[in-house]
N, C-alpha and C positions, 0 to 999 in steps of 0.2 A: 908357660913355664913347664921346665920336667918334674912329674911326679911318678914317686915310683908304685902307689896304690891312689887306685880308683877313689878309696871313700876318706883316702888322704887332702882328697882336693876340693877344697870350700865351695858352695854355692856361688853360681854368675861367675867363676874365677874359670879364665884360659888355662888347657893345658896340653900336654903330648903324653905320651906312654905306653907302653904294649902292653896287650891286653889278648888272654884269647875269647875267640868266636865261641860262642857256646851256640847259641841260635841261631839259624838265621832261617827268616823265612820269604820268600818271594811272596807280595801281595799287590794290592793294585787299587790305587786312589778313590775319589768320587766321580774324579775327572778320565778312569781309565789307565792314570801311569801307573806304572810301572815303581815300586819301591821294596827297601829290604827293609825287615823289623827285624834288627840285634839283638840279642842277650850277647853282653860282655862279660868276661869272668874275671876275673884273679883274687888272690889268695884272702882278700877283704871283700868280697861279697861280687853281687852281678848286678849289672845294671841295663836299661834298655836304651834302643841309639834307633834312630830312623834314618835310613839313608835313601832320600829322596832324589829322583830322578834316575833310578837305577838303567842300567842298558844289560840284554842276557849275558852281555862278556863279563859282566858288573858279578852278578848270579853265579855265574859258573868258576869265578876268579874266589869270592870269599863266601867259602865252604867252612862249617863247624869243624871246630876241631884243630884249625889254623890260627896262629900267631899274627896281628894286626900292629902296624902303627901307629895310633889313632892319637890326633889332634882335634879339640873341640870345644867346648865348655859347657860345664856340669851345673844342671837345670835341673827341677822339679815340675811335674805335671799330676795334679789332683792330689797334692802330697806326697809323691813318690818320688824318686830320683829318678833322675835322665841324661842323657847326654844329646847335643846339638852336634853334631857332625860336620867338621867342616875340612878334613881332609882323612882319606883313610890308605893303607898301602898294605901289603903284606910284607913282616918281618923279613929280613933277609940273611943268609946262612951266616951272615957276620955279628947277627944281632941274638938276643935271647928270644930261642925259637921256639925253644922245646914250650908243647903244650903242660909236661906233668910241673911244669915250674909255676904254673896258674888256678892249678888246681888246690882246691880249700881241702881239708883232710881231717878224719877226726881224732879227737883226744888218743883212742888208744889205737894201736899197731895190731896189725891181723892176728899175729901170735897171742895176744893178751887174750884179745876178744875169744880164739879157738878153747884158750887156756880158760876162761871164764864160763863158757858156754858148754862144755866136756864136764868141768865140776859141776853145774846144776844139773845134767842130765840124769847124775845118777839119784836125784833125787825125785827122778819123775819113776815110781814105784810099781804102778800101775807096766804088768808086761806086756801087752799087748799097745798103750801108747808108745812107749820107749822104744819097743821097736819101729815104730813106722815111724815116729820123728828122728830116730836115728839114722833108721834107712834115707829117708829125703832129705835129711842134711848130710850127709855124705854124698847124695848124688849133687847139691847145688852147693857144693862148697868154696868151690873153683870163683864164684860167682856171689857166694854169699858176703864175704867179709873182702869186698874191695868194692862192692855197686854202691848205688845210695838210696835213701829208702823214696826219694821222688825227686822229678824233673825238676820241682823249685816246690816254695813253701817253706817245708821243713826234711832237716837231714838231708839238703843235697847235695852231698858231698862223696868224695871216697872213699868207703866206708860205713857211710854214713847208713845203712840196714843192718849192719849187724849192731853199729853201736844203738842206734835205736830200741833193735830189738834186747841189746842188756841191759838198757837204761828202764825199759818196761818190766825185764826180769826181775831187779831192783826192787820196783814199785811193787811188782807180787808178791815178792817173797815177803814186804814189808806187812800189807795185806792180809796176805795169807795168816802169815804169824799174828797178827790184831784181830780174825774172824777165825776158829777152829773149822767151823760150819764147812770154810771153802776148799772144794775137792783141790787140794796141791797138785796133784798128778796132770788132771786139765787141765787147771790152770796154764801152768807151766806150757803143758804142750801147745794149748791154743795161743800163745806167746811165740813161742817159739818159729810156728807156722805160718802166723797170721800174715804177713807180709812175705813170704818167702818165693808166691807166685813173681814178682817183682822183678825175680832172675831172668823172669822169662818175657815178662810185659815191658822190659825197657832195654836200651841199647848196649848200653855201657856206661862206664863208669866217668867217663869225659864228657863227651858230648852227647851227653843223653836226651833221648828220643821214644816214643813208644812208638814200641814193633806192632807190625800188623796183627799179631795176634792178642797182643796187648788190646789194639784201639778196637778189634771187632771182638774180645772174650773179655781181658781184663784179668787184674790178679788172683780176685776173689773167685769166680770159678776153675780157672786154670789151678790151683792149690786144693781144690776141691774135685778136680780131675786127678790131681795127682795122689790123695791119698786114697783114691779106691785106685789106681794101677796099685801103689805100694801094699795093701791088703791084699790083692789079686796076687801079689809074686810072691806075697808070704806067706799066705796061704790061709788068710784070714777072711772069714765071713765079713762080706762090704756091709750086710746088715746086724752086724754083730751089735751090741748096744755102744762100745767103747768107741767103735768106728765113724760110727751116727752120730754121737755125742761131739766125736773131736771135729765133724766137717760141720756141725751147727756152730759150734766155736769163730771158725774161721766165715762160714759163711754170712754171718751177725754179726761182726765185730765194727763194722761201719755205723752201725745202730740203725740206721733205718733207711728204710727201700732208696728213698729219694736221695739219700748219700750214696746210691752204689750198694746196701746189703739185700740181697735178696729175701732174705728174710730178718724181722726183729730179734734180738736174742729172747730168750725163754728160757735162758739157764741162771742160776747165780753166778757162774764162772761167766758166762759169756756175757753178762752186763759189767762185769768186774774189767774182763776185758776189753771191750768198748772202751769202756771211761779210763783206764790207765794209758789207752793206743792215745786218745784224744787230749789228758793230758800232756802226757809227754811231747806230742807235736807239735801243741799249744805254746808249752814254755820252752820248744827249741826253738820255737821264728821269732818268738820276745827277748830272746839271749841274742840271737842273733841281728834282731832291730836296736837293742840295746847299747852294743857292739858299737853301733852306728851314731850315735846319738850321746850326744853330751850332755852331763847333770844339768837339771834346771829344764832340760827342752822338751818337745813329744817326738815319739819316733816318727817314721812315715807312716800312712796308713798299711795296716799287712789285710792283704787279701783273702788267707785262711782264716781268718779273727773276723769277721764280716766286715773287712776293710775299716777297721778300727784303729787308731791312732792310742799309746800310749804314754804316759808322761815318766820320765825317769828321776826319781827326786833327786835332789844338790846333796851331794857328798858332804856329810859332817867331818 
């Protein structure tokens, strides 16, 4: 049958549909063959596809980023979704090709997001933050408010970094306002920051991939590179105390080494941050399995959540 979304189409049910290539990876069996592992996209979520017995013209024909017409039927493996593959083609100039028609997008438009994030700025008070976060969001802006804040998980979408990052702003400001105690000024900036290595650790907004400098640095130091150039050009002591304070912000926000943070936090702001980064990402992959998932049943397990399965209660 034609379906015009992925997660439109029931389990064990046959179907056709374009879909674009978000992943694709050449790997190779127990036995030595040769296969591609898919990420699929469109505009209701991704799903994954094994195409077994690949040949390198196979490889070199379906590239990320390309329009597929994939016939198969939609399966589940360890509670996840999946698809069986049982014919693939690439779309043709006759058909709906374009990749931006597959792409998920978030709630608000770039304009909003600029518009939202310009008004809090001026309430980071502090002169010497304001300026470098102002500075480095004007140099990644091009890049800020259209990437997504990760390859999958949560926020992968177009967009999906900046609305994150005002979805956390949100949370501070809420925070902020219920604790006097917490410095607003940091806060805010190490928010504002905390992900913004990301312009540089990933591809792009489609077919996203980490760049080399991504898979050997990573976002958390690459942001932590960049606010000492921005002190360097403005002429600010790197060991200034405001300067130290905002690259512990960033550097600890993963909360602990084994996630990626090179160091714990040790700030009130920067455990504050932590935990508003890890909520928020938390209840965008359960909005997002949610989504998926009819009253009464449990989502698929999500693999940010320790592969956890959630129950969606029955609609009163």
């Amino acid at each position: 049958m034609d379906y015009n979304r992925i997660y439109d189409i029931p389990e064990n049910e046959q179907f056709e549909t374009y879909v674009l290539i978000k992943v694709a990876e050449k790997r190779q069996d127990r036995n030595g063959k040769m296969f591609i592992a898919f990420t699929f996209e469109d505009r209701s979520g991704d799903i994954s596809g094994m195409y077994w017995g690949a040949t390198e013209e196979d490889v070199e024909r379906f590239q990320s980023g390309l329009v597929v017409h994939l016939a198969g039927r939609r399966e589940s493996y360890n509670g996840k979704p999946q698809v069986r593959i049982n014919h693939l083609r690439l779309a043709t100039d006759e058909e709906p090709n374009d990749p931006a028609m597959y792409v998920d997008k978030g709630p608000m438009d770039k304009q909003e997001m600029i518009d939202e994030i310009h008004t809090l700025l001026d309430e980071i008070d502090n002169p010497t933050l304001n300026q470098l976060v102002r500075k480095i969001l004007n140099q990644s802006a091009k890049k800020f408010f259209v990437y997504p804040a990760a390859k999958k998980n949560h926020h992968a979408f177009v967009g999906g970094l900046g609305f994150h990052t005002i979805s956390m702003l949100r949370l501070a400001q809420s925070i902020a306002n219920q604790y006097p105690i917490i410095n607003k000024s940091l806060l805010y900036s190490g928010v504002l920051l905390h992900d913004i290595g990301k312009t540089i650790e990933l591809s792009d907004p489609v077919t996203t991939e980490y760049t080399l400098k991504g898979n050997l640095i990573g976002h958390i130091s690459i942001i932590s590179e960049w606010i000492s150039k921005a002190a360097e050009e403005l002429g600010i002591d790197e060991d200034d105390e405001d300067v130290l304070l905002l690259k512990h912000m960033v550097l600890s926000h993963h909360g602990k080494q084994e996630w990626g943070s090179p160091v714990r936090p040790h700030l009130l702001e920067a455990e504050v941050l932590h935990h508003i980064d890890n909520l928020d990402a938390s209840i965008e992959m359960m909005r997002e399995a949610y989504n998926r998932t009819e009253p009464g049943q449990f989502t698929e397990r999500i693999f940010g959540l320790d592969n956890r399965n959630f129950y969606k209660p029955k609609e009163n």
